[in-house]
N, C-alpha and C positions, 0 to 999 in steps of 0.2 A: 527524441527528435531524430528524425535522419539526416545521415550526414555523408559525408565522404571523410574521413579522420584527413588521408593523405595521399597525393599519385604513389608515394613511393612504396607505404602499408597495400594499396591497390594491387602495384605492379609487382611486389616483393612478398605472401602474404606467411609465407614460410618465413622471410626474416624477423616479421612486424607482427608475431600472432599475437601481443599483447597492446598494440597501440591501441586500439580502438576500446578494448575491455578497461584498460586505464583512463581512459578519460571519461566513460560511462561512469567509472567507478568515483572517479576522482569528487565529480560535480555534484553526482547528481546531476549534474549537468552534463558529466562526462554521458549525460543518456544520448547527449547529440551526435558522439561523435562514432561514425562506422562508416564502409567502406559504400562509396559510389558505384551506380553502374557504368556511370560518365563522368567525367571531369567535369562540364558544363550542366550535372544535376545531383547538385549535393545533396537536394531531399529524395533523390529516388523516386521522381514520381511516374516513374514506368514502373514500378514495384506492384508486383499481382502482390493482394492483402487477401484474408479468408476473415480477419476477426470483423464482425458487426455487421457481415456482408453474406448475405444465402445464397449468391454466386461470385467466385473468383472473377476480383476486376483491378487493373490496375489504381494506383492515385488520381492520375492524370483522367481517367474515367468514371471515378466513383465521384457518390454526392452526401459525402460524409468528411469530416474534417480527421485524419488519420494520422500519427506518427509511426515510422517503426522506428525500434532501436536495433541495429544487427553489433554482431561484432566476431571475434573470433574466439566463441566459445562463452560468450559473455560472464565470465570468470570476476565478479563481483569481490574484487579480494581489495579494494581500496576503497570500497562506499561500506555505513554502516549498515547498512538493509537493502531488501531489494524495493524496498518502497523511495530510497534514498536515491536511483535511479528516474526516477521520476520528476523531478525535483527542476528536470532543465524541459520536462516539455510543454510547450505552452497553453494555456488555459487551465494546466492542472496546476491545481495548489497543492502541493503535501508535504507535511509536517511530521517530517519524517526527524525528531530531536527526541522520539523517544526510547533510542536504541536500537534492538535488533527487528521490533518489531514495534505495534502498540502507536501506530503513526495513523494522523487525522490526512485523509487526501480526501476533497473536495475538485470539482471542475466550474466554469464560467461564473462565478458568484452563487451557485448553489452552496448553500452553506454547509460549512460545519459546526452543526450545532449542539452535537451531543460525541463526538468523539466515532474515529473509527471510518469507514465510507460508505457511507449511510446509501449513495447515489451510482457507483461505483462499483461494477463487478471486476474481482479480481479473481482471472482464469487460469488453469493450468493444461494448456493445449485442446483450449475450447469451450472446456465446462468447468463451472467453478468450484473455489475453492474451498466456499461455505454459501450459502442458499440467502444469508442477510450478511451485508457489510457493515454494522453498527452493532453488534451483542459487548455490550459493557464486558471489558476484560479479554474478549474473546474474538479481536479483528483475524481479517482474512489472510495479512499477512505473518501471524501469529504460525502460521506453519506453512510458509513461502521460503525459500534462500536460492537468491541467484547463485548457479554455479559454473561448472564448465558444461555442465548436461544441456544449458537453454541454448538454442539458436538464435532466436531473436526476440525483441516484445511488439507488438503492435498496440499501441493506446487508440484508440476509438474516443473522441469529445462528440457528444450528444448525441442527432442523428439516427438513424437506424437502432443503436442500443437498446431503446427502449422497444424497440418490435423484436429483435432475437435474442433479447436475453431477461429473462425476468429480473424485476426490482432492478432496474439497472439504469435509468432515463436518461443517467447523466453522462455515464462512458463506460466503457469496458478497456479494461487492461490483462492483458492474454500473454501469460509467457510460453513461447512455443519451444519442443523439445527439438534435439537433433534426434535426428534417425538413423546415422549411419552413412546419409547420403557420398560422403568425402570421407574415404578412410583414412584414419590415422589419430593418432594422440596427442595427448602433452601432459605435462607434468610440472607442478608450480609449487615453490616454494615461495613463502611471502612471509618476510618478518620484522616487526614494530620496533621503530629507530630509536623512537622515545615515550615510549608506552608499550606495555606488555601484552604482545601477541604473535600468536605464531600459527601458520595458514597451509595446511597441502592441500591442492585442488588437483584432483585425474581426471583425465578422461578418455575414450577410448571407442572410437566404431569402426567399422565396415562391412565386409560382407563374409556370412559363413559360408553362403552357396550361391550358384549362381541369380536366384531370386528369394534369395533370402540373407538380408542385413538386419544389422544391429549399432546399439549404442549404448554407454555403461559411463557412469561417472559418477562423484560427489566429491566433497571435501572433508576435512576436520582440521578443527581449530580451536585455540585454548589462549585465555588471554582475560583484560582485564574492560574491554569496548573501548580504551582512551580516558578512561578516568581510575584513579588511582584509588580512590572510594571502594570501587568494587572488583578489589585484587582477589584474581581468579576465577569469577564468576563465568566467564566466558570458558565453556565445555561442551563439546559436542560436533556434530554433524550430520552426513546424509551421504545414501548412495542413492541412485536413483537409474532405472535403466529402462528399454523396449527393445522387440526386436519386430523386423516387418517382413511377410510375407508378400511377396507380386505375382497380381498373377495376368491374367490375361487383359489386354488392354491397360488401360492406369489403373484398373482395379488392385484393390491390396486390401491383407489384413493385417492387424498391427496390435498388439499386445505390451503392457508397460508396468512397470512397477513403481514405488517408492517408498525408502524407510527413510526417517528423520527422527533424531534422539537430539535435542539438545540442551543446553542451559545458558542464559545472557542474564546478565543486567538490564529491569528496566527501569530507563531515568523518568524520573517523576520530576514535577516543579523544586525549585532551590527556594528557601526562604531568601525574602528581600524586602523592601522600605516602598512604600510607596510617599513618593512625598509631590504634592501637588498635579497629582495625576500622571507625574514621571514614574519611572522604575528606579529604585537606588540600588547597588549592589550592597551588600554586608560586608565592612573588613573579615575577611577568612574565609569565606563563602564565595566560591567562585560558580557562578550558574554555568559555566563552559567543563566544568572541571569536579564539581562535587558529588560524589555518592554516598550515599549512606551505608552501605554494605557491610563495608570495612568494620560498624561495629560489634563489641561483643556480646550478638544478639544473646539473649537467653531461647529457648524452644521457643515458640507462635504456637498456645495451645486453643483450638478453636471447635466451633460447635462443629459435628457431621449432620448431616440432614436427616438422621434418626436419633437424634439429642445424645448421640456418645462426645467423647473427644476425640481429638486426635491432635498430633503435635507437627509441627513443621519448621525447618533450617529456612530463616528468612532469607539467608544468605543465597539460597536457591535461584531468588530471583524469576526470573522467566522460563518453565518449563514448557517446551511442545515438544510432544510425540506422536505423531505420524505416520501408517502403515496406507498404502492404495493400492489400488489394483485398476489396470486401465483397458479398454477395448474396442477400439475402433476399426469400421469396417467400410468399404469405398467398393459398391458393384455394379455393375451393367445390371440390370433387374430385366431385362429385356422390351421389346416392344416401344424403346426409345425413354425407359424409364431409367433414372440410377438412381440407386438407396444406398445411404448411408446414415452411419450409426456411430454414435461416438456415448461409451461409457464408461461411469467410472464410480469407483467404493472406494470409500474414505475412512478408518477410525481415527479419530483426531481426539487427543487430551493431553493434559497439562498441568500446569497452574500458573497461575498470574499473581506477583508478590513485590506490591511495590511501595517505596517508603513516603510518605505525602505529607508535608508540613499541615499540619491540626491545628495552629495557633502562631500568631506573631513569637519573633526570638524576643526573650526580654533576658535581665539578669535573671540565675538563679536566686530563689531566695533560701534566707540559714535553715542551717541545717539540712542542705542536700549533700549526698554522697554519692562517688560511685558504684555501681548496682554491681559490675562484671570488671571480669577481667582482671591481670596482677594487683592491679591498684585496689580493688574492690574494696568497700569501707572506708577510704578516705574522703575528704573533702573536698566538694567542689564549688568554686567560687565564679564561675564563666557562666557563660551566656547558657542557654538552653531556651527550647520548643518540645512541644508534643510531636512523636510522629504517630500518625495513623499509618497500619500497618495496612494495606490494601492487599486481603492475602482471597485468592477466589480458585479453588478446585476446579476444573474442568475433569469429570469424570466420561464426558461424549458430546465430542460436538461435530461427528462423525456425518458423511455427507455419501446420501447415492444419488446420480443423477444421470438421463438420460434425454442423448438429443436424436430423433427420428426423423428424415425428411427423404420425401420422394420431391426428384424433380425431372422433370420434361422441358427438350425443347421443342419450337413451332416454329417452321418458315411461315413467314407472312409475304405480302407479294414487295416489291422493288426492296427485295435483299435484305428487310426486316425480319429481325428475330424476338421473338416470343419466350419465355422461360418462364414457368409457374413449379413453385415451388412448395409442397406443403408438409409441417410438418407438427409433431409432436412431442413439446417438453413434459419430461415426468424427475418431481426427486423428494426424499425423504430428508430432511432435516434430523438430526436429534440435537438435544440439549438440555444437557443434565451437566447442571452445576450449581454452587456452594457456594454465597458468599460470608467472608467476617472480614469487619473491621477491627481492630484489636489497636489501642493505644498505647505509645512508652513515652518517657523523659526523655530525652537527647539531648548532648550537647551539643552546644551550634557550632561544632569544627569541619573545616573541610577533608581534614585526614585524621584516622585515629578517631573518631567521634567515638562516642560509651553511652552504656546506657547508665540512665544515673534514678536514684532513688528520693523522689523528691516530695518533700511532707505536704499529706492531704490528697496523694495521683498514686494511682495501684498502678502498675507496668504491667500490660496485658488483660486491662481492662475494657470492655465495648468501647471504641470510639464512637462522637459523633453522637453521643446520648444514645448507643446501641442502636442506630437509625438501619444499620447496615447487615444484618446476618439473617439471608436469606438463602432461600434452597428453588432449585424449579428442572421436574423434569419432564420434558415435552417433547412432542413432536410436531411437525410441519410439513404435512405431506400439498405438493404441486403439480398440478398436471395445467400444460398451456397448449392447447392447439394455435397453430398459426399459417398464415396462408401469404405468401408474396408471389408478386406479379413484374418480373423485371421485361423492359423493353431496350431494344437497341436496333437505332435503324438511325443509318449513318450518322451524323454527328453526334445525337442524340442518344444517352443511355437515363432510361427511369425508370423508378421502382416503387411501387403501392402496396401496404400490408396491412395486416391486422394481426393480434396477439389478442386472446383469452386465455385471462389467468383467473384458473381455480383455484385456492388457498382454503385447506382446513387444519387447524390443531389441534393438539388433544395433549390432556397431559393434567398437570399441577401444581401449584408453586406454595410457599409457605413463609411469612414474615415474622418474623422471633418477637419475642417480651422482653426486651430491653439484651437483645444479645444472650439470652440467656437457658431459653427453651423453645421449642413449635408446637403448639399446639396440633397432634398430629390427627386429633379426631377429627379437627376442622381444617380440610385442606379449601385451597381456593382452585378453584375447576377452573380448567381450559378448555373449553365446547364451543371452537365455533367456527363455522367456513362461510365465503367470501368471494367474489366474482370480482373480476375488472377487465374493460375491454382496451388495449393502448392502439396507437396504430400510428405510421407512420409513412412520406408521402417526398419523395425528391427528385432530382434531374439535375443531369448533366449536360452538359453542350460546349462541344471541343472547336473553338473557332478555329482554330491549328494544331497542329500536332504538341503544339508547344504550351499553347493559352489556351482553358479553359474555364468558364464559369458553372456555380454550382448553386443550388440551393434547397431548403429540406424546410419541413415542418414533420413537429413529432407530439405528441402526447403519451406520457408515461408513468408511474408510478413506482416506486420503493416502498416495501410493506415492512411490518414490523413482526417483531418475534420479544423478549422480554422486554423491549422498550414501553410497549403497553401493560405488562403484568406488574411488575413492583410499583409499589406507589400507586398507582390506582386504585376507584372503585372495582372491586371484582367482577360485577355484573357487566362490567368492558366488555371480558371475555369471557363468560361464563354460558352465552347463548343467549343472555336476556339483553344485550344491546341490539337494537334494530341496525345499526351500522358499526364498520369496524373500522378506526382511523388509517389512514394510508397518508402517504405521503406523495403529493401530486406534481408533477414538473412539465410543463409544455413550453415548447420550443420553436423557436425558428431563426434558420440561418443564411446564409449564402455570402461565396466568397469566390475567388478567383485563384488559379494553377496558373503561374508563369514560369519560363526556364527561358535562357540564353545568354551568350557571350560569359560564360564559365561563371553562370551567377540564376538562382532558381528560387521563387516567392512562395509561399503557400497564405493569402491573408483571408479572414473570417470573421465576417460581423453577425454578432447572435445576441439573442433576446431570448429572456427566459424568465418564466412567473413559477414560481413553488409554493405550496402551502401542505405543509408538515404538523407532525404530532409529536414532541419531544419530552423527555425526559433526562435530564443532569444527575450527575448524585454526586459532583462534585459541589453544588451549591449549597448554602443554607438560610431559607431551611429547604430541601429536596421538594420541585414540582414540576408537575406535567401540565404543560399547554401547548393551544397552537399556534401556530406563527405563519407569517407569510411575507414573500422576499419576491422583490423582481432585481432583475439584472439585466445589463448589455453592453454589449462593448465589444473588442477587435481585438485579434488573434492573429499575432505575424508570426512567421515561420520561414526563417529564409537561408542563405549559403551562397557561400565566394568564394572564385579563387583568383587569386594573380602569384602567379609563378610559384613560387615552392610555397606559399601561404595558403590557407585556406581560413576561413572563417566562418564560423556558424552561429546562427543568431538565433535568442526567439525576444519575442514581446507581449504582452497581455495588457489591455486597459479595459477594466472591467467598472462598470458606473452600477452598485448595486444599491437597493434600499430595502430593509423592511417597514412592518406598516407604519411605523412611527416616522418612516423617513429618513431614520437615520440607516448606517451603512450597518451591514450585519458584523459583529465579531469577528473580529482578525483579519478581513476583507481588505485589503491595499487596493490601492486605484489601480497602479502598477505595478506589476512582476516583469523581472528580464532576466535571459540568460544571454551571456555571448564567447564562444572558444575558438580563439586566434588560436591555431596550429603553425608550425614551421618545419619544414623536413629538409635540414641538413647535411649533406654529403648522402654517400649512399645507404648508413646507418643508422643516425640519429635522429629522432622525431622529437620535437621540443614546444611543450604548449602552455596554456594557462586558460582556468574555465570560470567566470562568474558568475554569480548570481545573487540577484538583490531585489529587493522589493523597497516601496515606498513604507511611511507610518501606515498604521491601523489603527483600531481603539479595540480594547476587549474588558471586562467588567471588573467592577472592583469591590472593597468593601462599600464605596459611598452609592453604588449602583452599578447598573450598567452599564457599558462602553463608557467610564470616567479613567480608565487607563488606558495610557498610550505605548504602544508598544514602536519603538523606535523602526527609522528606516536603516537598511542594513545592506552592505555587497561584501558578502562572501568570492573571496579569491583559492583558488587551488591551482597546483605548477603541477606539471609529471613532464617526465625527459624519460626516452626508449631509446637505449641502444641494442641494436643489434649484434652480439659478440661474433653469430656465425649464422649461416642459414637457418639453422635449427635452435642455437641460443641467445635466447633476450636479459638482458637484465635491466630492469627499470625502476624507477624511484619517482615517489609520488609523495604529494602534502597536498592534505586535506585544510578546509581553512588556514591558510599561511600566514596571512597578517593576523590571526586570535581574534575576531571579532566575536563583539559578544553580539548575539543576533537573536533575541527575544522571538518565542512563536505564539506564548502563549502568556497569561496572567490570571488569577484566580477569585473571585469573590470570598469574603468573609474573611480573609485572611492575606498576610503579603508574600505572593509564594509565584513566582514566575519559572517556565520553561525554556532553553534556551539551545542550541548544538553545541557538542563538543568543541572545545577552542581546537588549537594547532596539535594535528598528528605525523608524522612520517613514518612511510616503509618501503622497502625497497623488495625486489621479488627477480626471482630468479627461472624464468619460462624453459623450456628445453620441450621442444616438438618431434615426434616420432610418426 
């Protein structure tokens, strides 16, 4: 959300470089807080945007519902993801409680129904960051991390999305790099008050020559996420850099990198009680606070997708590794023409390794022992569950893509201008991956858990009745022509488009014999391409410089990539289906831009109908169908100031149903965020960020949506002082009152998701 943090971060921003990044970080919600262009527009709605728009236009003139997030350096070193930032902007939902990555964001009641952002592109300076936002295991933020390198984010809700960006109808989320524009650095230290972590963020631009800048930065950091379950798992980081050539007029060329090696914990559901459609917690079992990491796993030996084995450290956790290469280009083409070009190569792999309660806790029964560890061979007489070992190979899930457009403008007569813009999406998908499930005994302890050996259960046996060990490597090539028509002749700015999306695959996939071998004579074929046309239709009209009203219709679509392989009949996708499931979302909005007396609105009522093709493999027994959901409801977006205070607000009331009429899974009526700021003397900045939602209902063992997942307001504090021009030192807590804040719950078993309770750390900025 945008925001203005503070006059004094504004008019100070050498003293203040971390205020505005601490409350991004703090909230998730901290995503509202950054610096104004005015005192009386804390959303910035004079702010030129580029994401979801084929021509640069400010808020205040576009007809799309936009947030940015700015900040100074947006140095994420107190949110646990950069999907954790999100979290305070309105309409978006994200469920960002699963660590560093592996978070469910959804927008306007479009659901989340199978994990991951099904609807939802998430960018890296324009193009994304994987071709589908839902590949089980394998989301887009899985090789994201906000550092000191991003400038700002811009989120896109509905709108236009669906015309300039494939699979995308619902929004797009675009973190944009620095370039060097503002020379100079910083250098941060950040380290965990009361939980094990330790953070260096660099960063570093300006210019080598007179028309030639740059910018260089990333972090490392080593730690435990906030829960004491998974001591150490936190290993890794990234550097990431560009540098940009200028040349004649705004023309430029601009060249980028990035490497990301890392390791986290990812938190899976906590066992728990369901008892009369409530959540119970477990004595010893803290959902804010448990991991299973900590115990002494034995190897995770599991199938390879050419029936060898291979072994793996569960304690590994979440691996992504990451290499890109970027290239964009901005020219006068001549003749009144400009082309530009923005590309980029991706190899992207990993593995995904996470611990998933398999059955209710019950007592052990005799004669179980401990499996590992000093104790090994004694007895155990406590609680235990199965964990299902969720361990999935990413060998490539590597991404090229390119966006081509020429566009031209037209005088028209009484001072009207004309802009047609056309262009060209192309990208290659891969994805080649490996899944096993593998089960153990556990016991049900919050710290210290063991693997235990318990009579009639093998440890490291197929979980799931071997439901789960499958292999698929494919590809997913894209090409989208598209054409937009923007108009502006005085008060007036609108814009009409169309998108053609070609989709074909190719590839293979393979479902094992009880976990145990593939059948490699018979593989199942991926043959098949697919056409879609979206298009989208809005206006502007600025009755003052100050008020504006807007409004959009859109039609668009989200496709799928293994969501329709496993578990299906194979003829889906083999070529012999006459149609290929997609996932359909049309849209319509409109809303009003007010600003004045040190106080600015952004509010938006939308309506939206979806009908999807889904696949779970968290359920049992594992099935594909389709479903369909409408939604509507209001989108406030606003910002205060009186005198050293500022306030930033958001609100969401969202009225959703699918066909049965009831509300979809984890859907709240309400979401709110709101960050009361104060700027104290001429160095202290002191604030607190909430955020909370109303109940929802999500599925249980007796069915679906019969649990309740509780209403919740998460509180976070951060205080910035400035010691000197150039050093900050600040302290920040995340959730501060420890609520326990339920996101999610599980069928067939009692096992809820929930965020980490109470964190602190404090961090030490120093600007060059």
């Amino acid at each position: 959300m945008s925001s203005s943090l503070a006059a004094r971060a504004l008019r100070r921003p050498s003293s203040h470089p971390l205020a505005a990044a601490i409350a991004l970080a703090l909230m998730g919600v901290g995503a509202q807080a950054q610096q104004a262009a005015e005192a009386g527009d804390g959303l910035k709605l004079d702010a030129v945007v580029v994401t979801g728009s084929s021509s640069a236009k400010s808020k205040m003139r576009s007809s799309v519902a936009i947030s940015t997030i700015e900040s100074e350096g947006v140095a994420a070193v107190t949110a646990a993801s950069s999907t954790d930032l999100l979290r305070g902007v309105p309409g978006i939902r994200a469920e960002a409680s699963g660590g560093e990555s592996n978070a469910n964001v959804a927008v306007r009641g479009i659901p989340v129904s199978a994990g991951g952002a099904r609807y939802i592109q998430f960018q890296e300076d324009g193009l994304p960051v994987l071709q589908f936002g839902d590949i089980a295991f394998a989301t887009p933020d899985t090789w994201m991390r906000a550092d000191a390198g991003f400038e700002r984010l811009e989120v896109v809700r509905g709108g236009s999305a669906a015309l300039l960006a494939t699979g995308a109808p619902g929004g797009i989320i675009n973190f944009i790099s620095k370039t060097g524009v503002e020379e100079g650095g910083s250098l941060q230290l950040t380290k965990g008050l009361d939980f094990d972590q330790t953070r260096v963020d660099i960063g570093y631009g300006g210019r080598l020559a007179p028309k030639t800048r740059f910018f260089i930065g990333g972090f490392y950091r080593v730690g435990d996420g906030g829960r004491k379950g998974a001591d150490g798992t936190e290993n890794g980081g990234q550097i990431r850099g560009n540098v940009t050539f200028e040349l004649a007029g705004k023309s430029y060329v601009r060249f980028s990198f990035k490497h990301l090696d890392d390791h986290s914990p990812t938190f899976m559901p906590t066992p728990v009680r369901y008892v009369n459609g409530g959540i119970q917690e477990i004595p010893g079992l803290d959902p804010r606070r448990t991991a299973f990491y900590n115990a002494a796993w034995p190897l995770d030996n599991t199938l390879t997708h050419t029936n060898g084995r291979a072994t793996s450290n569960v304690r590994d956790g979440l691996a992504a590794k990451s290499d890109a290469f970027g290239a964009e280009v901005d020219l006068d083409a001549g003749g009144g023409f400009r082309l530009q070009n923005k590309f980029s190569w991706s190899k992207n792999s990993g593995r995904f390794i996470g611990i998933f309660p398999g059955d209710d806790v019950a007592a052990a029964p005799a004669g179980t022992t401990t499996a590992t560890g000093p104790d090994a061979g004694t007895a155990y007489t406590g609680n235990k569950f199965t964990a299902v070992v969720f361990n999935t190979k990413v060998d490539n899930a590597g991404l090229m893509a390119n966006d081509l457009k020429f566009s031209r403008d037209f005088t028209l007569g009484t001072g009207a201008k004309l802009s047609a813009v056309a262009g060209l999406y192309t990208s290659v998908q891969k994805l080649d991956l490996t899944w096993n499930f593998n089960q153990y005994s556990l016991s049900a302890q919050q710290d210290g858990a063991r693997v235990l050996n318990v009579p009639g259960a093998v440890n490291g046996s197929p979980g799931f009745g071997g439901c789960c060990s499958n292999t698929q490597d494919s590809k997913y090539t894209t090409n989208a022509p598209y054409l937009v028509l923007n108009l502006e002749s005085g008060a007036l700015s609108a814009d009409i488009g169309v998108r053609r999306d070609n989709q074909k695959a190719s590839g293979a996939y393979y479902q094992s014999n009880a976990g145990l071998a593939y059948d490699l004579t018979k593989p199942n074929v991926i043959d098949y391409d697919f056409g879609r046309t979206s298009y989208s239709l809005g206006g502007n009209y600025a009755l003052s410089k100050d008020l504006s009203l807007f409004a959009r219709y859109s039609d668009g679509a989200a496709y799928n990539a293994d969501r329709i392989t496993f578990f299906n009949n194979p003829d889906l996708v083999n070529g012999k289906s006459p149609t290929i499931p997609t996932n359909k979302v049309k849209q319509a909005e409109m809303g009003v831009k007010i600003r004045g007396n040190g106080m600015s609105l952004f509010a938006t009522l939308f309506h939206a109908k979806t009908d999807e093709v889904n696949v779970d493999v968290t359920t049992q027994p594992i099935v594909a169908k389709a479903n369909s959901y409408r939604s509507k409801g209001l989108e406030l977006e606003g910002s205060a100031r009186v005198g050293v205070f500022n306030v930033l607000g958001g609100l969401t009331y969202t009225d959703a149903k699918q066909a049965d009429g009831r509300a979809p899974k984890r859907q709240a009526k309400l979401v709110y965020q709101l960050t009361p700021t104060a700027n104290i003397g001429d160095a202290l900045t002191v604030g607190v960020g909430i955020v909370g939602t109303t109940k929802s209902q999500d599925d249980g063992p007796t069915g679906p949506l019969t649990i309740t997942l509780p209403a919740y307001t998460v509180v976070n504090a951060f205080a910035s002082y400035a010691i000197t021009d150039r050093a900050t030192l600040s302290l920040a807590a995340n959730n501060l009152f420890n609520e326990l804040a339920y996101t999610e719950s599980n069928d067939g078993r009692g096992a809820a998701r929930a965020y980490t309770g109470r964190t602190v750390k404090a961090s030490l900025r120093y600007s060059f």
